[in-house]
Every structure is written in structure tokens, then in C-alpha cells.
C-alpha positions as CSV (number, residue, x, y, z in Angstrom):
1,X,48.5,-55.3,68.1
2,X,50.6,-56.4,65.0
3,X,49.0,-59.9,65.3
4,X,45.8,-58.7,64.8
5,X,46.5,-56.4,62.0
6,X,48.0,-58.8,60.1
7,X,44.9,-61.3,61.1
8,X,42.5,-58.4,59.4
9,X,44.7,-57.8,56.7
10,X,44.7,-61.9,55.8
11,X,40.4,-61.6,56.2
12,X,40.5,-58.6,53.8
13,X,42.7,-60.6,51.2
14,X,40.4,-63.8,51.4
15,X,37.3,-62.1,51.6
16,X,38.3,-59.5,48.2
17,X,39.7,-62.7,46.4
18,X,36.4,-64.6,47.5
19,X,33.8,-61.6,46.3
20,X,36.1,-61.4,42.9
21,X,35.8,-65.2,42.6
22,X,31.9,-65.3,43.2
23,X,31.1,-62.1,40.8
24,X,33.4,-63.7,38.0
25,X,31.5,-67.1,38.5
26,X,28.0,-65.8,37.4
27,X,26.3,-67.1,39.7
28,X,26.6,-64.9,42.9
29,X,23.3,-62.7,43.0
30,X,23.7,-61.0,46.0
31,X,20.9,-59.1,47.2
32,X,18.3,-61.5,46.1
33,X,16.5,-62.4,49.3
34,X,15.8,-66.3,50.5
35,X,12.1,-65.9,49.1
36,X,13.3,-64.4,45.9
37,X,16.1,-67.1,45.3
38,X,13.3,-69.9,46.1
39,X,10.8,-68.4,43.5
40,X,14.1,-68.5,41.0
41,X,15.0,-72.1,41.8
42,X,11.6,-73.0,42.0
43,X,10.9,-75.6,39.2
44,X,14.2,-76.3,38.7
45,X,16.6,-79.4,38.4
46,X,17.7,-81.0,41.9
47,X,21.3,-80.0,43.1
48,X,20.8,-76.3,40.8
49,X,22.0,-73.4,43.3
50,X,23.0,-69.6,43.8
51,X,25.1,-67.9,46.1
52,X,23.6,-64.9,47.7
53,X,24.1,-62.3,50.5
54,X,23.1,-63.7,53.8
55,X,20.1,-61.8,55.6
56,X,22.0,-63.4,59.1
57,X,24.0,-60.0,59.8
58,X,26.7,-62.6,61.3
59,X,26.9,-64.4,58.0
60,X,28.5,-63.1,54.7
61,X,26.7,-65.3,52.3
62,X,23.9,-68.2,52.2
63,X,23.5,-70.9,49.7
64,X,19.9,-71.6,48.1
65,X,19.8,-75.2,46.7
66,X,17.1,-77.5,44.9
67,X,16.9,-80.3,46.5
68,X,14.4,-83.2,46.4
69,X,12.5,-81.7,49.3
70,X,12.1,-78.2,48.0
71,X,14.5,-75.0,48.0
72,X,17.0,-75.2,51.5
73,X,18.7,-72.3,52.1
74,X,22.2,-72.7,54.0
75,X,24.6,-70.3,55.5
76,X,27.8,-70.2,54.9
77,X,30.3,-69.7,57.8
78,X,33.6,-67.6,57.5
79,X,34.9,-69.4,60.6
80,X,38.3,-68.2,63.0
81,X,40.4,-69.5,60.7
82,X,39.8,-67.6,57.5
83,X,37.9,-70.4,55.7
84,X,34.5,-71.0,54.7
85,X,32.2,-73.9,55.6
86,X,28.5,-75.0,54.9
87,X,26.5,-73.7,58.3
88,X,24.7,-77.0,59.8
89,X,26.4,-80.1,58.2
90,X,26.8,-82.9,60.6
91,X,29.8,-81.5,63.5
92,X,31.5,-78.3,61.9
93,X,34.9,-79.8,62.2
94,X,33.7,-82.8,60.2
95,X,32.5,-80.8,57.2
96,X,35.0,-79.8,54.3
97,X,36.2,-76.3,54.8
98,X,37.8,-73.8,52.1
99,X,39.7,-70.8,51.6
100,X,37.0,-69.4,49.0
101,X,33.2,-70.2,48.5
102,X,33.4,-70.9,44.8
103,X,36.4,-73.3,46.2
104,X,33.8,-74.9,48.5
105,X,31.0,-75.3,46.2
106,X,33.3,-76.7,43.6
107,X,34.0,-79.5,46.3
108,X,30.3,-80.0,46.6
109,X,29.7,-80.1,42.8
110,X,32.7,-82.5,42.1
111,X,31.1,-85.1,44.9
112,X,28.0,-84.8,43.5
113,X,29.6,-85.3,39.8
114,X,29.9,-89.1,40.9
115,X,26.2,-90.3,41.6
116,X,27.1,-90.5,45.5
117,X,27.3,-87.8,48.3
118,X,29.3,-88.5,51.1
119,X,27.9,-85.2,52.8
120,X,24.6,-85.0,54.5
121,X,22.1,-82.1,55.4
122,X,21.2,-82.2,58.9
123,X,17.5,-80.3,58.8
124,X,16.2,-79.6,61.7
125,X,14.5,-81.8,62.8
126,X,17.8,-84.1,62.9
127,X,17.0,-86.1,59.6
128,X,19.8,-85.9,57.2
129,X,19.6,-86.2,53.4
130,X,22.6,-86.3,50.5
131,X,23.9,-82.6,49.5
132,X,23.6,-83.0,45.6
133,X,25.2,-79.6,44.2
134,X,25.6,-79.8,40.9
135,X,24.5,-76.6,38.6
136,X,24.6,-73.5,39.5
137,X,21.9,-70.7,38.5
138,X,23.6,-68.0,36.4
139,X,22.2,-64.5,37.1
140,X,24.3,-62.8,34.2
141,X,26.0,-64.3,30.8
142,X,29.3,-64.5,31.4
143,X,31.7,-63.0,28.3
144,X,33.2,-65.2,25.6
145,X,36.8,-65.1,27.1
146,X,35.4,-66.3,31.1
147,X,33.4,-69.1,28.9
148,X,36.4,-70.1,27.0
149,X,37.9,-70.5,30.6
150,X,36.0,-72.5,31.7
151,X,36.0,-74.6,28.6
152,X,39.7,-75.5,28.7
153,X,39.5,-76.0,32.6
154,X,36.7,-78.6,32.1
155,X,39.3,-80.4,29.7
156,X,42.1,-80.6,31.4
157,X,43.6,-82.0,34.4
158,X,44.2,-80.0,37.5
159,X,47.8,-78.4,36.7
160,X,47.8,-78.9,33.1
161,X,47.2,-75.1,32.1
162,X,51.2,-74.5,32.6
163,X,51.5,-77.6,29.9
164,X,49.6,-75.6,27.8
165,X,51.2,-73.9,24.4
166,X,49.9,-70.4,25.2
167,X,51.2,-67.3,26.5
168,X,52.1,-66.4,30.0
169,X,49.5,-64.1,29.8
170,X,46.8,-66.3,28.9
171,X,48.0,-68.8,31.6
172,X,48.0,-66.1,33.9
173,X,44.5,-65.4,33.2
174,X,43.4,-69.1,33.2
175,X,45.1,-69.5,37.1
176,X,43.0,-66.9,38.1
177,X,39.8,-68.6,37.9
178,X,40.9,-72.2,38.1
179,X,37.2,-73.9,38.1
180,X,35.1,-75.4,35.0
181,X,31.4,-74.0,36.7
């Protein structure tokens, strides 16, 4: 019995820490529905994406992405182990797997960041195609303190905010969203 509460009590933790990480990103929107996000990404750059609510009741969220071949939208697995995983990628234990879906897509958008994806779509049909994630669709304007975050994360190196000459507070503040999207 203890096992399991404290196996619930670790989901609850990632899963508020994940929802508080997706609304401060600006670009979680989600109620919009698969059609809705494909009329919003409609038109737009390849590898441009939202995070949304899943309509799959056994899935928390789904990814909509521009791709060269139209808007795909992909669910996104919380799997057994308290991480989260893009649904049908090659085998499930071969595709990268995170403790947070801004975590995951910041994977995606970093590999794409180089001009070459090592990760494939698998549609349907079995035909695979590169994964380019690399902007994400804002549904509100973030405020000028989350945009100055992200400003000095996209100009320093991973670990460098303790370097920083700023105050613990503001270091705190800058851990607590560690991503430059």
C-alpha cells in the first residue's frame, strides 16, 4: 500500500511540475482540439508546434507539428515510469524519454537546431520522415521577466546561471524554468 502511495504521490509531483512548466512556456493551449490546432499551424513554418490536451482519454497531452507533409498530430505518452515520450516513434524504448514535456520538446528542438534529425516519424503506413521541431506556436505573450529568462538562458551555457552576478533570488527564479523556447 505504501509503494503505491508514494508511486501516485511521485505522478502528482511530475505531472504539477510538468502542467507548471507547459503554462509558463506559452505555448501549451490546451483545449484547442486537433482540427483547431491544424487550422492554427496551417500556413506555417515547418517544425512550428503546440502542445495541447489530448482528445485520447488515455493520453494527457498531444503534440501538433508542421511538417513538410501537412499538420501530424502526436501523442504524448506518460509511460510506467513517470516519464514522457513521443507516441509512435520507431520501438518506444528507442525513442528519448523525459521527466517533463517541455524537457522533451526541448530535446526535439535542440536536434533539430543542427540541420539533421536523428529521430524519425513512423506514419502509418510505415514510412518514416525526420522530426524537425523547432518553433513553437505561442498562444499568449509571455511577461517581460519569463522573456528576459529566456534571454539569458539562450546565452549561456547549461550551468552557468550559478556563475552569474545576480541574486539568489533571481537565480532561483532563472532554475525554475531552465529552457531558452
Amino acid at each position: 500500500m505504501a509503494q503505491g502511495l508514494r508511486e501516485r504521490n511521485s505522478d502528482i509531483h511530475i505531472l504539477t511540475g510538468t502542467l507548471n512548466m507547459l503554462e509558463a512556456s506559452g505555448w501549451y493551449w490546451a483545449s484547442v482540439s486537433r482540427y483547431e490546432a491544424a487550422a492554427l499551424l496551417s500556413g506555417k513554418e515547418e517544425g512550428t508546434f503546440l502542445v495541447r490536451d489530448s482528445a485520447d482519454p488515455g493520453h494527457l497531452f498531444s503534440l501538433s507539428l508542421q511538417t513538410a507533409r501537412g499538420v501530424l498530430s502526436a501523442r504524448i505518452v506518460y509511460t510506467e515510469h513517470g516519464t514522457f515520450r513521443l507516441d509512435s516513434i520507431g520501438k518506444p524504448c528507442d525513442s528519448p524519454h523525459f521527466d517533463c514535456v517541455v524537457k522533451l520538446l526541448d530535446f526535439y528542438m535542440k536536434e533539430s537546431s543542427g540541420g539533421t534529425t536523428k529521430h524519425r516519424w513512423v506514419e502509418p503506413c510505415g514510412s518514416p520522415f525526420p522530426l524537425k521541431v523547432s518553433r513553437p506556436l505561442r498562444c499568449k505573450v509571455c511577461d517581460l521577466k519569463h522573456l528576459c529568462r529566456r534571454t539569458i538562458h539562450a546565452h549561456t551555457q547549461k550551468g552557468q546561471v550559478d556563475e552569474l552576478y545576480l541574486p539568489e533570488a533571481l537565480k532561483t527564479y532563472l532554475k525554475a524554468y531552465p529552457y531558452r523556447h
